[in-house]
BAFI-3210 file (N, C-alpha, C; in Angstrom, 3 decimals, decimal comma, padded with zeros to 6 digits):
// residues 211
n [1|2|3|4|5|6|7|8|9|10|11|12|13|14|15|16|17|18|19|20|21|22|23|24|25|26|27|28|29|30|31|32|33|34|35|36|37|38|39|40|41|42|43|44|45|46|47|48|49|50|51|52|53|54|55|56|57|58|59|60|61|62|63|64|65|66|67|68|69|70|71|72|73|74|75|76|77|78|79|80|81|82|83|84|85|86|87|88|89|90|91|92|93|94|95|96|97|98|99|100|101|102|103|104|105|106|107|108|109|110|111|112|113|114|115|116|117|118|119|120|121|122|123|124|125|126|127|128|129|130|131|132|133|134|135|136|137|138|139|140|141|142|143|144|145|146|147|148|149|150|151|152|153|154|155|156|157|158|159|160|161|162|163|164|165|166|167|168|169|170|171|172|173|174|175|176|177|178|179|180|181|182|183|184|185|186|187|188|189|190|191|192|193|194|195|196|197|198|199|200|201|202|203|204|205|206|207|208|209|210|211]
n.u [125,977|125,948|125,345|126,026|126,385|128,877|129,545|132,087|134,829|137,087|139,582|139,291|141,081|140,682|138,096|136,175|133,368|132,488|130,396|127,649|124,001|120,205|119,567|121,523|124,962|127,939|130,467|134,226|136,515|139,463|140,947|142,255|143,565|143,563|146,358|147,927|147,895|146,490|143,739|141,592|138,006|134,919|131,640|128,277|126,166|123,520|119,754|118,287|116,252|112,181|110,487|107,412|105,685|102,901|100,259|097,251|096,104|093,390|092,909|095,588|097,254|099,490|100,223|100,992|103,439|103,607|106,404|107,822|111,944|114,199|117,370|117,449|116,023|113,576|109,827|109,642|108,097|107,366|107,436|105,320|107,556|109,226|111,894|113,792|113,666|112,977|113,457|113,431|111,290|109,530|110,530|108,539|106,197|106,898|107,082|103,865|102,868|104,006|102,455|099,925|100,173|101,336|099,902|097,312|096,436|095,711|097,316|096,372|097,726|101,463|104,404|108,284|109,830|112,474|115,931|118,146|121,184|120,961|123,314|125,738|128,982|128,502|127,188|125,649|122,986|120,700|117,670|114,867|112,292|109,063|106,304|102,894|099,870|095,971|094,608|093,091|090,953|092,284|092,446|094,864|097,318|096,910|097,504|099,085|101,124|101,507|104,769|106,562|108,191|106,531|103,795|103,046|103,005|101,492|099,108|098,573|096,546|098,542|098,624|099,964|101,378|102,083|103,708|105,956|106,609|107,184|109,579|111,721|111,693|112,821|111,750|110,762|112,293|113,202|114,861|113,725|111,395|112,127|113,457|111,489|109,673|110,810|111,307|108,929|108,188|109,909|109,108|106,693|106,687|108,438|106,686|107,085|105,840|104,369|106,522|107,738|109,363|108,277|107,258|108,631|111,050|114,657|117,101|119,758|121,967|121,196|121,053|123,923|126,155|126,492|129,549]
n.v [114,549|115,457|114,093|113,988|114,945|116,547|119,255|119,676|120,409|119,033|120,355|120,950|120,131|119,360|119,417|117,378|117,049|113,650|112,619|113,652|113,770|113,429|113,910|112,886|113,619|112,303|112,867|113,701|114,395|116,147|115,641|116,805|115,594|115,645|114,876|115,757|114,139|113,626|112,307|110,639|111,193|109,736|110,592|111,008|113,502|114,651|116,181|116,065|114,321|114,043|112,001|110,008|108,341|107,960|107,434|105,997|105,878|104,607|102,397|101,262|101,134|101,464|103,863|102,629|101,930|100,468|100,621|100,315|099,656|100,346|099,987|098,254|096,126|095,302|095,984|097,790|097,587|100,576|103,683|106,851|109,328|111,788|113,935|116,942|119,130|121,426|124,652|126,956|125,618|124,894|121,976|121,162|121,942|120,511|117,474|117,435|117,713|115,200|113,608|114,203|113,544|110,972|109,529|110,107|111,551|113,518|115,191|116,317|116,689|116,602|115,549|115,080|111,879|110,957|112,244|111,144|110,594|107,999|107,017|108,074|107,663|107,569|109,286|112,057|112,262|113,526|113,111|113,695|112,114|112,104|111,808|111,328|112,481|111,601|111,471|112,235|111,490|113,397|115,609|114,831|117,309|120,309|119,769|117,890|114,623|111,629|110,061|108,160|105,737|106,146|105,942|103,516|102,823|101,584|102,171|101,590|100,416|098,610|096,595|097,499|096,034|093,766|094,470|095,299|092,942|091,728|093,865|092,639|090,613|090,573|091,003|093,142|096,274|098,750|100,986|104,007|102,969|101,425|102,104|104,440|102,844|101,745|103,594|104,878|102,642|102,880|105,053|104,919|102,805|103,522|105,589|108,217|109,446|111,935|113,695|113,712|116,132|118,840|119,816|121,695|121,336|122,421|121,101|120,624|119,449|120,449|123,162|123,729|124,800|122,195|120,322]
n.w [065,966|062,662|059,736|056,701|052,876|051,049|049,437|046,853|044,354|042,291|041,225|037,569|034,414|031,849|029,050|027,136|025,105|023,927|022,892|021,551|022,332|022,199|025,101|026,812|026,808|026,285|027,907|028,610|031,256|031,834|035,327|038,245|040,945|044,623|045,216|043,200|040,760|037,556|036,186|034,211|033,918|032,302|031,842|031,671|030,834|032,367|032,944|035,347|037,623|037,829|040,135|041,566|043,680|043,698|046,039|046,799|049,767|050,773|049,605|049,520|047,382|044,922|042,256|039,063|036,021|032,918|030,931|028,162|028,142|026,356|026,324|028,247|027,448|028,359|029,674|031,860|035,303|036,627|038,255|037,826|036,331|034,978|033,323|034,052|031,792|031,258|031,117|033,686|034,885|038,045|040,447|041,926|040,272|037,504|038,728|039,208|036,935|035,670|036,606|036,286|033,165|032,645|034,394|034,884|036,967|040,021|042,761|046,347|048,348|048,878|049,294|050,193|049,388|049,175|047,836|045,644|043,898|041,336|039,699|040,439|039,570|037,269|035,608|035,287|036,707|038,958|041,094|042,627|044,571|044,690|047,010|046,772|047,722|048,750|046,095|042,859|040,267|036,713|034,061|031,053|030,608|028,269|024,696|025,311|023,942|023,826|022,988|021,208|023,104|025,126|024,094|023,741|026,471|029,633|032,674|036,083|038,971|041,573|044,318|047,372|049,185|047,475|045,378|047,239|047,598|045,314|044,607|046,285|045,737|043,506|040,897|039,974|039,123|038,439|039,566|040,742|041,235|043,346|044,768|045,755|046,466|048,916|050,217|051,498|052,725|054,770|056,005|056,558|058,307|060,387|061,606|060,755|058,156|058,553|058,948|057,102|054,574|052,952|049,959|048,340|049,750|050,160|047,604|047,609|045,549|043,310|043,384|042,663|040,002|037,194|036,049]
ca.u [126,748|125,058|126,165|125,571|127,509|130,384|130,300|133,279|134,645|138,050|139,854|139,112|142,440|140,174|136,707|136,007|132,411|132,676|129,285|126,227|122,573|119,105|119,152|122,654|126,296|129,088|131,917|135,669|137,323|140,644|141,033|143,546|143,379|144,457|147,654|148,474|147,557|145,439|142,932|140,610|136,772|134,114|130,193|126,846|125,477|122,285|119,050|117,488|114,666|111,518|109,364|106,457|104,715|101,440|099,349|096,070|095,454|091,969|092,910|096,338|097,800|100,752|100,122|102,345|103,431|104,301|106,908|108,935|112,977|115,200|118,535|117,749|115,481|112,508|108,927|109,765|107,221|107,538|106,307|105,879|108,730|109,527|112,993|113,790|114,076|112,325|113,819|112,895|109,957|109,749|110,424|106,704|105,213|107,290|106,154|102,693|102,807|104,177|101,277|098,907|100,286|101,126|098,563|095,705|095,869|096,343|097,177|096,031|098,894|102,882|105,878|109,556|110,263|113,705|117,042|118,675|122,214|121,071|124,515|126,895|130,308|128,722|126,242|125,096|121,661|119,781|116,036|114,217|111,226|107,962|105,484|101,456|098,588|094,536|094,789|091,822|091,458|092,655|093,099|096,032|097,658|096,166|098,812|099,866|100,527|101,952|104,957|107,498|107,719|105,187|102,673|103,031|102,795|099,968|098,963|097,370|096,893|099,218|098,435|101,326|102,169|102,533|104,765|106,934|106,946|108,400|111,042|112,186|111,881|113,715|110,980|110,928|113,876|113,245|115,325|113,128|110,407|112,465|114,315|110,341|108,616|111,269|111,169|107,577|107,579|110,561|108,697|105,196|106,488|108,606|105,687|107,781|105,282|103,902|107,693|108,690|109,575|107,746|107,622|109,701|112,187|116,067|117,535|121,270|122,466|120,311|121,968|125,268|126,358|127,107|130,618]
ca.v [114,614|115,855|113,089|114,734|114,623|117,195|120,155|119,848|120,347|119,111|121,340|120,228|120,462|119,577|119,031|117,170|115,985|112,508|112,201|114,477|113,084|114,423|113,565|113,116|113,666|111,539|113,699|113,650|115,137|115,606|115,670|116,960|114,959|116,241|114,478|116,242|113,228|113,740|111,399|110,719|110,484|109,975|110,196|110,772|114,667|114,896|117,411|115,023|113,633|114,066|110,709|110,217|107,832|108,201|106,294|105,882|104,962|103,827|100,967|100,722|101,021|102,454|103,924|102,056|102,196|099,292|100,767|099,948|100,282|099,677|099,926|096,664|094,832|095,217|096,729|097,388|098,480|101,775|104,867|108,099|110,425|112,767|114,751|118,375|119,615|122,853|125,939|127,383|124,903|124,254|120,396|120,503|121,657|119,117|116,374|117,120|117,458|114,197|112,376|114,064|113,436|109,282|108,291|111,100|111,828|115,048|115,100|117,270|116,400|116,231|115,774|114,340|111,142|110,921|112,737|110,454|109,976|107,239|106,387|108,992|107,193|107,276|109,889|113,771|112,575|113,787|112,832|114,268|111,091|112,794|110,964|111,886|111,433|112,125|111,424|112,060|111,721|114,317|115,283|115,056|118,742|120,297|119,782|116,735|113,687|110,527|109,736|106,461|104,478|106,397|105,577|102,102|102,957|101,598|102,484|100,456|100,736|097,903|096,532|097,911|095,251|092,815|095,067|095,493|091,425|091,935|094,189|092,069|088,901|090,566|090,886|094,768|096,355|100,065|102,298|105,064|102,318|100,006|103,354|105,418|101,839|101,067|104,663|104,947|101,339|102,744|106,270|104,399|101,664|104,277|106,424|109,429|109,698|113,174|114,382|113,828|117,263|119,522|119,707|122,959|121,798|122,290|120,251|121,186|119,249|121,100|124,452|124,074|124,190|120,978|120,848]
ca.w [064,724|061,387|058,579|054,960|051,927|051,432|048,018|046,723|043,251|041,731|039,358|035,883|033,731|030,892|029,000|025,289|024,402|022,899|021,713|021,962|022,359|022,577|026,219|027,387|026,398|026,976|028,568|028,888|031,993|032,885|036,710|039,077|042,244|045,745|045,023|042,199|039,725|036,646|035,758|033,238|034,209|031,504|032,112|030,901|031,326|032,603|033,006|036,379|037,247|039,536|040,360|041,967|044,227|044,108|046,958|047,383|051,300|051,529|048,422|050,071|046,073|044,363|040,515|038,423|034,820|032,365|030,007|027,848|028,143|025,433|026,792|029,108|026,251|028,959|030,149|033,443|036,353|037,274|038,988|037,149|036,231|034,296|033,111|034,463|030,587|030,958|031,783|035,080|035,625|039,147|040,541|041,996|038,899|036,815|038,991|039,070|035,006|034,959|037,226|034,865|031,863|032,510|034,820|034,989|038,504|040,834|044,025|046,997|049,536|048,175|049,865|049,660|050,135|049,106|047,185|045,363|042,968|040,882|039,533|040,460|039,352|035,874|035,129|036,177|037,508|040,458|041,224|043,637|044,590|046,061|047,600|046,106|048,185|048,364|044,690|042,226|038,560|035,957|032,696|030,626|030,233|027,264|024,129|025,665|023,130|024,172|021,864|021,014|024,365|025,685|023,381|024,027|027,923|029,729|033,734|036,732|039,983|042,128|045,640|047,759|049,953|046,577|044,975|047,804|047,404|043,970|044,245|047,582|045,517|042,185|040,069|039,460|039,447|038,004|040,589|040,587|042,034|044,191|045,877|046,449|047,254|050,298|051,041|051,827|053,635|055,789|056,391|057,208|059,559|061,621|061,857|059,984|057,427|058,355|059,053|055,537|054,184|052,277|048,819|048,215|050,564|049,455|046,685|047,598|044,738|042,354|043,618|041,975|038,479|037,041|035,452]
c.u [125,802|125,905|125,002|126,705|127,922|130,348|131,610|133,503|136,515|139,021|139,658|140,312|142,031|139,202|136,439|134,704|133,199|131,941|128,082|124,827|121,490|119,075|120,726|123,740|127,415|130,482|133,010|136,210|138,646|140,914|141,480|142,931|144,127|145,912|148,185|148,201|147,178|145,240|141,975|139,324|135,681|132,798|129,647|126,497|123,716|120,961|118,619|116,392|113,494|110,791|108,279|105,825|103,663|100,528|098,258|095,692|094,591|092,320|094,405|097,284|098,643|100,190|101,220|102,385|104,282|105,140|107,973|110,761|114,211|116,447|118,760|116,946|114,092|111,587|109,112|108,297|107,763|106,889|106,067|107,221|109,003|111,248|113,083|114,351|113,480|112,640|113,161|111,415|110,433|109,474|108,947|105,869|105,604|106,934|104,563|101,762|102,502|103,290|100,429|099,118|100,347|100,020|097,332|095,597|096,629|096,445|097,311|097,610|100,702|104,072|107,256|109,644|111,892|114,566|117,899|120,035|121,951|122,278|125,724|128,062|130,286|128,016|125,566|123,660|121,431|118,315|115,861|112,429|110,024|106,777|104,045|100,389|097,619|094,797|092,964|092,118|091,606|093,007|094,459|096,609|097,146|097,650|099,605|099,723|101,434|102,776|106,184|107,001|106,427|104,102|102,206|102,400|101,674|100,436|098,175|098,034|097,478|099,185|099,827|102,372|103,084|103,692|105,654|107,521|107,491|109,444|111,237|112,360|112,547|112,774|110,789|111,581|114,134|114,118|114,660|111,771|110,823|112,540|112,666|109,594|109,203|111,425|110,105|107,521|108,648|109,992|107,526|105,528|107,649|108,334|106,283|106,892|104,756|105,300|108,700|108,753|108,951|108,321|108,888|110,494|113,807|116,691|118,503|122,146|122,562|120,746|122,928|125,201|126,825|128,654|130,341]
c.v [114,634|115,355|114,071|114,321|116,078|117,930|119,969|119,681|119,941|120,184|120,607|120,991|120,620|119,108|118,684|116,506|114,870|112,386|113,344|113,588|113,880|114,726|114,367|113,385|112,843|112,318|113,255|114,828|114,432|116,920|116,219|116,156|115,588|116,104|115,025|115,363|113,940|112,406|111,565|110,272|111,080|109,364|111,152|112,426|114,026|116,020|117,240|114,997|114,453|112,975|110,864|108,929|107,731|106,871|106,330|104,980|103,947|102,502|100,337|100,324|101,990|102,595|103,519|101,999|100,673|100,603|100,465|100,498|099,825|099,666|098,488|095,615|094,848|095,982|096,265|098,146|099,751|102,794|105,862|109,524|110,643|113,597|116,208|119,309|120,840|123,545|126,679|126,691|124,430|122,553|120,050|119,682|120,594|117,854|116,314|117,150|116,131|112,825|112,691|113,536|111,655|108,435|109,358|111,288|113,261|114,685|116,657|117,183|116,275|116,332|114,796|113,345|111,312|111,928|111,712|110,887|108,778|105,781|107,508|108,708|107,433|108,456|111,024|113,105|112,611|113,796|112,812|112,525|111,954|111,731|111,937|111,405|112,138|112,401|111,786|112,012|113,242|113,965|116,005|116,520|118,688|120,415|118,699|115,853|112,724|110,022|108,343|105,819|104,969|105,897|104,150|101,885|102,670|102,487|101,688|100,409|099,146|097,900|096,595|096,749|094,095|093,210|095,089|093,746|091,320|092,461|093,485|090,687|089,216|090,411|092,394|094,921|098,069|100,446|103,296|104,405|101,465|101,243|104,158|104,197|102,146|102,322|105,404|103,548|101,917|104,101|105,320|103,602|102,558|105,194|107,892|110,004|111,255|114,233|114,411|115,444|117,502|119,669|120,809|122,651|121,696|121,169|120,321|120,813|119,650|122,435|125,002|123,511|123,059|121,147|120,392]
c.w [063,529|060,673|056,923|054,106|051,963|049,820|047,975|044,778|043,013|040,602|037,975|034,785|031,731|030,247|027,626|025,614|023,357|021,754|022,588|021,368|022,419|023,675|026,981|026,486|026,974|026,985|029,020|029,740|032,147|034,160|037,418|040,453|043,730|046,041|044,085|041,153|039,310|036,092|034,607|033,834|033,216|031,826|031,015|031,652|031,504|033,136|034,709|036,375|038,605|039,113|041,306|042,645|044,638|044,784|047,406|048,650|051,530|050,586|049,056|048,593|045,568|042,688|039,792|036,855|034,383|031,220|029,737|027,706|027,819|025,711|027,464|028,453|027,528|029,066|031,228|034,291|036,732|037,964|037,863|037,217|035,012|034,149|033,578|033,357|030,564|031,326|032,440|035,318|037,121|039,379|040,868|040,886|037,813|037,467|038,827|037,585|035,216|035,594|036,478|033,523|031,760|033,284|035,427|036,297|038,730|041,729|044,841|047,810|049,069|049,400|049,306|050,148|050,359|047,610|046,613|043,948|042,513|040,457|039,357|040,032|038,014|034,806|036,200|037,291|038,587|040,063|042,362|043,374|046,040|046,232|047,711|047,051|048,308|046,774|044,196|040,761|038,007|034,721|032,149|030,200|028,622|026,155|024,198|024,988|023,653|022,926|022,209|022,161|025,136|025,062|023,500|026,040|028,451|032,111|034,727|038,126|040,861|043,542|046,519|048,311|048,532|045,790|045,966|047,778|046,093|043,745|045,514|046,335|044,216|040,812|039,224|040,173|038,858|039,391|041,325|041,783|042,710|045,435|046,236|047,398|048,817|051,150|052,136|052,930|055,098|056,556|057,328|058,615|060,776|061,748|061,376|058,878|057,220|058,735|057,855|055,297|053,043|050,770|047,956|049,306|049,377|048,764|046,700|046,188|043,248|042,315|043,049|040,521|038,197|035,820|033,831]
res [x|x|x|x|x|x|x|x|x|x|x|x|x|x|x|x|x|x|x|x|x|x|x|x|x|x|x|x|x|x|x|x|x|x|x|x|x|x|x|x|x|x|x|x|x|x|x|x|x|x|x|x|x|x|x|x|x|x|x|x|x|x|x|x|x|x|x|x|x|x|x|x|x|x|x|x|x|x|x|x|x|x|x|x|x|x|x|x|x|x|x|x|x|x|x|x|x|x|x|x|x|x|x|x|x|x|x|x|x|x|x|x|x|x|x|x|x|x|x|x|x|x|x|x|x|x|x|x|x|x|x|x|x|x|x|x|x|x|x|x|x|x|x|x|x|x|x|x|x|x|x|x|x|x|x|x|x|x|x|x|x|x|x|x|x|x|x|x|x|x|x|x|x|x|x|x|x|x|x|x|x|x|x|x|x|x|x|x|x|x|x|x|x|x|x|x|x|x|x|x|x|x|x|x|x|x|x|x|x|x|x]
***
């Protein structure tokens, strides 16, 4: 039995922006339901994401980012990621921007860890989480300036096992780095690691228009 999730689209009866943002939009649908109902469901548009776990083997370290994130009043730990704001940039090349651009590295090796819906009930996003390795330094794309929270942003490399002792014990709590850490610990320890999928593999969710 092949378990997946299921395309499917509701009819939409009808569509009002609330509020427009640089980022997102807060949207008003109305519904039709297989029952014939109509409902009201209001979210958050989004462009998505790609993240990045970059791991250096021989140190046994994850690259991690302190930044700051005003919505929850915190600098949380994180990985690197980036937004999918550029028209026809591929997800690669947008990830491997966004390891140069926050923490100066390249990597030789890429693949997927995981596909993720963040918060589907509330908000468009999809993030694709790839997993970086044989890292080396690099420099920042040329043009590149570090601005608001970024600028504040620092970088540093984090001993894996200790981090996985923080988000386990509730200490970091980013998404982006709880969902690649436990992805990588569940790839490594059932030896799946070299059966992760290729970096250009299918994004199905990425396929269809978003309403």
């Amino acid at each position: 039995m092949t378990i997946s999730d299921e395309p499917r689209r509701w009819e939409i009866r009808g569509r009002e922006v609330l509020g427009a943002g640089a980022i997102s939009s807060f949207i008003d649908h109305e519904v039709v339901t297989p029952s014939g109902d109509v409902v009201k469901r209001q979210f958050l548009s989004h462009p998505g994401a790609v993240c990045i776990v970059a791991w250096d083997e021989e140190t046994d370290a994850i690259a991690c980012l302190h930044q700051y994130r005003h919505p929850v009043g915190m600098v949380l730990v994180e990985i690197p990621a980036g937004l999918l704001d550029k028209d026809g940039e591929q997800w690669l090349h947008a990830a491997q921007r966004e390891l140069a651009e926050e923490a100066e590295l390249r990597a030789e090796r890429w693949q997927v860890l995981v596909d993720v819906c963040p918060t589907a009930g509330a908000c468009q996003e999809s993030q694709r989480i790839y997993l970086a390795r044989d890292l080396t330094p690099a420099d920042r794309p040329h043009g590149f300036e570090a601005e608001d929270e970024e600028a504040d942003m620092t970088w540093e490399w984090l001993d894996r096992t200790a981090l996985l002792d923080a988000v386990l014990d509730g200490r970091c709590q980013s998404q982006s780095l709880v969902t690649g850490l436990l992805a990588l610990e569940t790839a490594r320890l059932s030896g799946r690691l070299d059966a992760l999928r290729p970096p250009d593999a299918p994004w199905p969710i990425r396929d269809r228009p978003l309403p």
